[in-house]
Structures are given as C-alpha cells and as structure tokens.
C-alpha positions in Angstrom: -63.9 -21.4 23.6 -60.6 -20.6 25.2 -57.7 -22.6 23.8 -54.8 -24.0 26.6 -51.5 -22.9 25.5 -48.0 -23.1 27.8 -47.5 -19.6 28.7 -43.3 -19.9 28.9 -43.5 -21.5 25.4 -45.4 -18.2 23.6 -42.8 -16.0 25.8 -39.5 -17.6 24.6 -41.3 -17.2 20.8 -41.6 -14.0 21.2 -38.4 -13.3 22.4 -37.1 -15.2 19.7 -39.1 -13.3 16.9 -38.5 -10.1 18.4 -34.4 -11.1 18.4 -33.8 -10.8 22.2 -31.3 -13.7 22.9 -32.5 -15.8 25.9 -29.0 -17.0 27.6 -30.7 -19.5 29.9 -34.0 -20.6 30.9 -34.8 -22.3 34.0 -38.4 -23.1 33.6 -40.7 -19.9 33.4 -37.8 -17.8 33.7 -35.7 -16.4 31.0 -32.0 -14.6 31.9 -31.1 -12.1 28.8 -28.0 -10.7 27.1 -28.5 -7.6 28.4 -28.8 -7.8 32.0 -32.6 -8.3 32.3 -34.3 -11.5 33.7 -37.9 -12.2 32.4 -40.4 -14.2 34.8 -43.8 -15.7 33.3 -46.1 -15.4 36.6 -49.0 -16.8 34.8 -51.2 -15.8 31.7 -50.5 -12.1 31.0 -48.5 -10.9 33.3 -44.9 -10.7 33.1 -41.9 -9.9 36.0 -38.8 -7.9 34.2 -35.9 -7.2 36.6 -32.4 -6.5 36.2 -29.3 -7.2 38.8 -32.2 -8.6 41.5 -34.2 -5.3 41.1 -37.8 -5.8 40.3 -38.2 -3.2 37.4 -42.0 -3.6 36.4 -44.6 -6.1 36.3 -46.0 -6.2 32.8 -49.2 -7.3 31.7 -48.4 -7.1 27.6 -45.0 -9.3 26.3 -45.2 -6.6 23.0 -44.7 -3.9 25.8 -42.0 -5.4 27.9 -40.0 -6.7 25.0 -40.4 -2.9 23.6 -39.5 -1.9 27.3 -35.8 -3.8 27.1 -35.3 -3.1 23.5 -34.7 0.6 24.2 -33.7 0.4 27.7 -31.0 -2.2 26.2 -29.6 -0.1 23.8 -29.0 2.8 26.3 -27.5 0.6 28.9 -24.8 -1.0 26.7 -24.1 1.5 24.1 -22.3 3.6 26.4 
C-alpha cells in the first residue's frame, strides 16, 4: 500500500539534512545559496537549473543534492 506524502515537503527535508540552505521557496520550487534553483515536477523527478539554464532533470534527490554539493564548491571557491 503506497503511502501519500507532499513531494515539496520531503525535498526541503532533504535539503535541510543535507545542509543546502534554501533562500526562498515559492511553492515546489526552491532558490539556493549557490546559484542553483530546485523544481519538484512530481514524484521523483527533480528540475536543477542555474541563472535560467536547465542543467539536468533528476530522478534521485540523493543524486542531485550530491550534484550541487560538488558543483557548489567549485563554483564559489574560486
């Protein structure tokens, strides 16, 4: 028996747990400190752009927070 669970809720735990700062959420979408904005299209699958580029659609949140954890720290080290 599949369980009903909001989506945008589980995202901004994750994000939380995984210490990626949301700066502002507008309903299923989630702008970042680092540049990035996170889009919940439904269950499982995740749109990660940066400056209005579309970088990825992702289908794991463990992958794409991964994804911006290391593409953060190269970006804004430098």
């Amino acid at each position: 028996m599949e369980t009903n669970y909001d989506e945008t809720e589980f995202v901004a735990y994750a994000l939380g747990q995984m210490d990626l700062k949301i700066l502002e959420r507008n309903g299923n979408i989630f702008e970042l400190e680092n540049g990035f904005t996170l889009e919940v299209e439904r269950k499982d699958l995740y749109k990660l752009s940066s400056e209005g580029w579309v970088i990825s659609p992702f289908d794991d949140i463990g992958h794409l927070i991964d994804f911006v954890k290391k593409n953060a720290k190269s970006t804004y080290e430098g």
